[in-house]
C-alpha positions as CSV (number, residue, x, y, z in Angstrom):
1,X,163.4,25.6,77.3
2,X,161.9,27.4,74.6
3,X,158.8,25.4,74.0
4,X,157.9,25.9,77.9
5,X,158.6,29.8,77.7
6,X,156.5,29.9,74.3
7,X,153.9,27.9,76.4
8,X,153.9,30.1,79.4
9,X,153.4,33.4,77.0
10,X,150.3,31.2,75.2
11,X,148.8,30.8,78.4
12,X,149.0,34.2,80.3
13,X,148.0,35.8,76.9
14,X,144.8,33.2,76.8
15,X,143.5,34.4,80.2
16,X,145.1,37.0,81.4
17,X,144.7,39.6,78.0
18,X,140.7,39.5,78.9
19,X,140.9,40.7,82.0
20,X,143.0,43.7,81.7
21,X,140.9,44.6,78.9
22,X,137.7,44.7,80.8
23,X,138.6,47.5,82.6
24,X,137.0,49.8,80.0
25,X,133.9,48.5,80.6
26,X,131.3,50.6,83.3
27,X,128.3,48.2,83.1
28,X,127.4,44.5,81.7
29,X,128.0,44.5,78.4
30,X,129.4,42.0,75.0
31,X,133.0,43.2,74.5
32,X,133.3,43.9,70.5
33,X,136.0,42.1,68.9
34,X,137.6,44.6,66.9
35,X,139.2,46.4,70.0
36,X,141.9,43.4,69.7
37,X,144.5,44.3,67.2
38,X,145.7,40.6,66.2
39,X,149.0,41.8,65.0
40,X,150.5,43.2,68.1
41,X,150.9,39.8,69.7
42,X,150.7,37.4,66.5
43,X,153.9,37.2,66.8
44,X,154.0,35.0,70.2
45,X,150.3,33.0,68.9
46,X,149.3,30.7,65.9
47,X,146.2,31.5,63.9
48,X,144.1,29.2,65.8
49,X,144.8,30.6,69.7
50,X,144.0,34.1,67.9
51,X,140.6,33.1,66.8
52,X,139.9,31.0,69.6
53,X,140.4,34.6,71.7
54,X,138.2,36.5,69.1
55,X,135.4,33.8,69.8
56,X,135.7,34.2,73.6
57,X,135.6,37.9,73.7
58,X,132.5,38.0,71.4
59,X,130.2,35.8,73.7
60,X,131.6,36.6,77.6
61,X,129.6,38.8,79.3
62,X,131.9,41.2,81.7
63,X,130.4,41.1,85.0
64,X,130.6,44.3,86.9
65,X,129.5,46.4,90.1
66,X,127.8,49.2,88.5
67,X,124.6,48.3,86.9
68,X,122.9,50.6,83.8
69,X,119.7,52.9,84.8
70,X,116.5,53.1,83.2
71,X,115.8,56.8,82.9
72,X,115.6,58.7,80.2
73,X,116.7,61.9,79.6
74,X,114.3,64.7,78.7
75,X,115.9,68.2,78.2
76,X,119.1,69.9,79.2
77,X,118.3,73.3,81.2
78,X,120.1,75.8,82.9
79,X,119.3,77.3,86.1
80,X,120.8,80.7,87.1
81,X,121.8,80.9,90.7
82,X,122.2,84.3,92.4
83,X,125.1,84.3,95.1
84,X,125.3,86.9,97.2
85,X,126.9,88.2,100.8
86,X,124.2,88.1,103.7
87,X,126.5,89.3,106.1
88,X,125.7,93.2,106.0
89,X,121.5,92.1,105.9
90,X,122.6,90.1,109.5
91,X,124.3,93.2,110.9
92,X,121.3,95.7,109.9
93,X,119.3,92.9,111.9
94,X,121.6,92.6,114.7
95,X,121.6,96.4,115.4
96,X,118.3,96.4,115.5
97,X,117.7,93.6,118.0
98,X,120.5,95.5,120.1
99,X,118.1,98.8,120.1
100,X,115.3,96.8,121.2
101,X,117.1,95.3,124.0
102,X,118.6,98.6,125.1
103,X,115.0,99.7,125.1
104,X,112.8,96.8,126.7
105,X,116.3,97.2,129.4
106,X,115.8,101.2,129.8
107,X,112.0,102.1,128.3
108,X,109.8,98.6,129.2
109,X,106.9,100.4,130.5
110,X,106.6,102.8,127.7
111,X,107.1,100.3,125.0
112,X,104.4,97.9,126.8
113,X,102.1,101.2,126.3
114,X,103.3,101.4,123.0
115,X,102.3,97.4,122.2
116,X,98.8,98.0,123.8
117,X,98.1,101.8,121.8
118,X,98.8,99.1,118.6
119,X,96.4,96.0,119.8
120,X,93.6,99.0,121.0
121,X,93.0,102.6,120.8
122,X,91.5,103.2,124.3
123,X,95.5,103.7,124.5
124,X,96.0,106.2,122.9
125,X,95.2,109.0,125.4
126,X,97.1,107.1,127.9
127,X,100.3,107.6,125.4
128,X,99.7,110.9,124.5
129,X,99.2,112.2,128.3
130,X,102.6,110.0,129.2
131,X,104.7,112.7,126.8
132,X,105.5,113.8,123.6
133,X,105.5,110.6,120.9
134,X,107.5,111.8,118.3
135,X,110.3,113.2,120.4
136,X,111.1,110.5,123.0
137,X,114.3,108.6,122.7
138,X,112.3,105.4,122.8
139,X,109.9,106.0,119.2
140,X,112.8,107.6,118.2
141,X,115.1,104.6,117.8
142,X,111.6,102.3,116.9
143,X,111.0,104.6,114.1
144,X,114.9,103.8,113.7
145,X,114.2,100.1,113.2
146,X,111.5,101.0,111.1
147,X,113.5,102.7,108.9
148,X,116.2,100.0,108.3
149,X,113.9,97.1,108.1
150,X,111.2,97.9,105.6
151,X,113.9,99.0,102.9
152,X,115.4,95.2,103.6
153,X,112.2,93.7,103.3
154,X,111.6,95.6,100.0
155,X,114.8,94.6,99.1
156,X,114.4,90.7,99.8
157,X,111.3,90.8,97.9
158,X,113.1,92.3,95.1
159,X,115.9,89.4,95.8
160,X,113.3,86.8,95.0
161,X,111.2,88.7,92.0
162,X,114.0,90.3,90.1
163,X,111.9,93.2,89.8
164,X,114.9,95.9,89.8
165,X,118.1,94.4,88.8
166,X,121.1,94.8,91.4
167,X,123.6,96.8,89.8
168,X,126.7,95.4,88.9
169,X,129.6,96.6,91.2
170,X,130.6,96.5,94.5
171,X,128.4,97.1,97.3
172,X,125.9,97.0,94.5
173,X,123.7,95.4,97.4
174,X,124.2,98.4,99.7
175,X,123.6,100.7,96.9
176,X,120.2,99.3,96.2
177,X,119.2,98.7,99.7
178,X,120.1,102.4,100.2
179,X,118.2,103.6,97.3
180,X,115.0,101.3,98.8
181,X,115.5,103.8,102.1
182,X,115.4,106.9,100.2
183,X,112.1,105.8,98.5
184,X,110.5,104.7,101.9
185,X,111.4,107.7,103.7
186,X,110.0,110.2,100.8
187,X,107.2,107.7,100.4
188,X,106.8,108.2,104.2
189,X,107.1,111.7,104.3
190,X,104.8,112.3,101.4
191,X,102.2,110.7,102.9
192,X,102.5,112.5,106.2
193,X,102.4,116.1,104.5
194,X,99.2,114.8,102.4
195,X,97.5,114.0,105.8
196,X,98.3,117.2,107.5
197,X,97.2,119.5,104.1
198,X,93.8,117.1,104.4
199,X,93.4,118.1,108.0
200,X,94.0,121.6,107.4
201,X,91.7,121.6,104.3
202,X,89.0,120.0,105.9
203,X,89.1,120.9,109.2
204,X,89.9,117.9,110.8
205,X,93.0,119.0,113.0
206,X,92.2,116.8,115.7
207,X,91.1,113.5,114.3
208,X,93.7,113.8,111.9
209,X,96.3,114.2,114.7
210,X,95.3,110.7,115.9
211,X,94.9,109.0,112.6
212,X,98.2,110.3,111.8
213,X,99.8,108.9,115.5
214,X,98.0,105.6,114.5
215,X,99.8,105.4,111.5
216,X,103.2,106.2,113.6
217,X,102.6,104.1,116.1
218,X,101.5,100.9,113.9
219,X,104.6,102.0,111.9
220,X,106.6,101.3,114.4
221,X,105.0,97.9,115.4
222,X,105.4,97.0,112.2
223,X,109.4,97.6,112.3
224,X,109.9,95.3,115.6
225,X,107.7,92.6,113.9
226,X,110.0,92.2,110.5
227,X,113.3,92.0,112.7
228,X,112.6,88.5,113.6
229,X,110.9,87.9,110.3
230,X,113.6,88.7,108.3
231,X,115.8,86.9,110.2
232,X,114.4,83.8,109.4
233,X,114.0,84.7,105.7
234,X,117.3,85.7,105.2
235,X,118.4,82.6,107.3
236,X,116.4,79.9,105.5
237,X,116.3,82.1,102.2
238,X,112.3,80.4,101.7
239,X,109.7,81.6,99.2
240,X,107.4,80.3,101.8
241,X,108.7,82.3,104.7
242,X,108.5,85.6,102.4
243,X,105.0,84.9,101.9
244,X,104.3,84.4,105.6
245,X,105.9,87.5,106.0
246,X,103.9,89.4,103.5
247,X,100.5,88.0,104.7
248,X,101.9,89.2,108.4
249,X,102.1,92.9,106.9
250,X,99.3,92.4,104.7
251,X,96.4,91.5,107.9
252,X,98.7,94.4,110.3
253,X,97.7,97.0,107.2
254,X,94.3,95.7,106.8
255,X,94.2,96.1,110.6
256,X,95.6,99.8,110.8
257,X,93.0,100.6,107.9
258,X,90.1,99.3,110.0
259,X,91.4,101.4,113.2
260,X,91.9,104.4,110.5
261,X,87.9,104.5,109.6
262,X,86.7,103.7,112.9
263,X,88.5,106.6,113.3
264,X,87.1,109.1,110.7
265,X,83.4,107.6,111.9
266,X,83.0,110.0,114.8
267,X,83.1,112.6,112.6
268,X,79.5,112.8,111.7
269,X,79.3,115.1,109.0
270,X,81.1,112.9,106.5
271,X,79.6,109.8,105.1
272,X,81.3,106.9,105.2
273,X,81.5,106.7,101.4
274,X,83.9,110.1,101.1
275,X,85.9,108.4,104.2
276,X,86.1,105.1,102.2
277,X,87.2,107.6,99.2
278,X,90.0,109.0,100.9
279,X,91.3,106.3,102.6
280,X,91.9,104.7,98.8
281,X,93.3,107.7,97.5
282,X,95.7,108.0,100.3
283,X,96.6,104.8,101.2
284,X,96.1,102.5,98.6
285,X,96.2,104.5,95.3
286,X,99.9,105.6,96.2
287,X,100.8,101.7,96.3
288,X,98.9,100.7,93.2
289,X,101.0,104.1,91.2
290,X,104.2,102.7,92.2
291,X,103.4,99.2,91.2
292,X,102.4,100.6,87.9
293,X,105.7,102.5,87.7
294,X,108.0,99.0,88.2
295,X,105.9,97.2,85.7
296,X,106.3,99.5,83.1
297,X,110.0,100.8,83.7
298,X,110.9,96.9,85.1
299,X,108.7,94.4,83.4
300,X,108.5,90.8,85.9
């Protein structure tokens, strides 16, 4: 009875030790020898059956599922990831695409005149005999969506470029988006006061009435077209959506600049050099300041 159970140990640690031992192993590989410590069952083996395991373990080759890769690492990086809480940039949006439905619902012939004074200015008088511009509830909530839009699409730029950082506590988003607003409407404002001083000075009054209701009414354009541009930005969060949306803005300005000197042309007693001069000065050399001011205070 003995001998039999002395065989029966033999045999199930012969073939059965192997296999419970080549669990360790991920991939196709020679199983070394010296994981086998001989004196923990020596006691139930003879010399020979413990070298005759050594032997096998040295020269089987453990088949298994997984298979070894050939790549190669390179370099260990890190990538910093910037979370942050859309929902408040989808509300902004939403309000405005409710004030443009109120007003294609309650004001859809004005706004169509509005649309067509931005594609031509053979327009223009029609709008300005229709009422006052800058007082009607329509331009009013436009200029509204103007407003809210442009300090988002500042601020989405700013998202992707890291050119201001976005301070560190809560609504920290809301702060900066608010602080974006402040600077568009003194920016805004500014510019106005500049062209009206200009018109004064030079004795423009009329021509810079309409230059200036060009501006408003292009402004305005401008704010209906980023609602559904942001929207997809925000939504698909692309680099090549933000540019889209920057060449959009850049060919509307380029546009309103054009309209601006054809414009100052029918007033013959300036050449089109000092009109090219002043249309640098105040549209153009504002931006390039405030570019300046970023780099130097916020270096990208």
């Amino acid at each position: 009875m003995k001998d039999w159970l002395f065989l029966m140990a033999n045999l199930f640690l012969l073939f059965a030790l192997p296999l419970f031992s080549s669990g360790q192993a991920i991939h196709d590989t020679l199983v070394p020898a010296d994981t086998i410590k001989k004196q923990t069952f020596s006691i139930f083996l003879n010399k020979s059956i413990v070298d005759h395991i050594d032997t096998a373990r040295k020269t089987t080759l453990i088949p298994t599922f997984f298979r070894p890769h050939s790549l190669k690492f390179k370099s260990l990086t890190t990538v910093e990831t910037h979370s942050r809480n859309k929902d408040w940039a989808f509300l902004i949006l939403f309000t405005c695409f409710g004030l443009f439905v109120w007003m294609q619902f309650y004001f859809q012939k004005r706004l169509d005149q509005i649309i067509k004074a931005f594609l031509t200015g053979r327009y223009f008088n029609q709008l300005l005999r229709a009422g006052d511009v800058y007082n009607e509830r329509l331009t009013v909530n436009l200029f509204l969506i103007f407003i809210l839009t442009v300090p988002l699409f500042i601020f989405e730029i700013n998202y992707y470029y890291r050119i201001v950082p976005i301070p560190e506590m809560p609504f920290g988003n809301l702060i900066l988006y608010a602080i974006f607003m402040a600077i568009v409407l003194v920016f805004y404002g500014s510019k106005i006061l500049v062209l009206h001083v200009s018109g004064v000075i030079f004795k423009t009054n009329e021509l810079t009435a309409e230059y200036i209701l060009t501006h408003f009414v292009f402004n305005l354009i401008e704010g209906l077209l980023l609602v559904p541009l942001l929207l997809i930005l925000i939504a698909t969060s692309s680099l090549l959506v933000l540019d889209l949306v920057i060449l959009v803005l850049i060919v509307a300005s380029g546009y309103r600049l054009l309209r601006g000197l054809l414009i100052g042309l029918r007033e013959s007693k300036y050449s089109i050099f000092y009109l090219v001069i002043f249309f640098i000065t105040v549209e153009i050399l504002p931006l390039l300041v405030f570019w300046k001011l970023l780099q130097k205070n916020y270096p990208v």
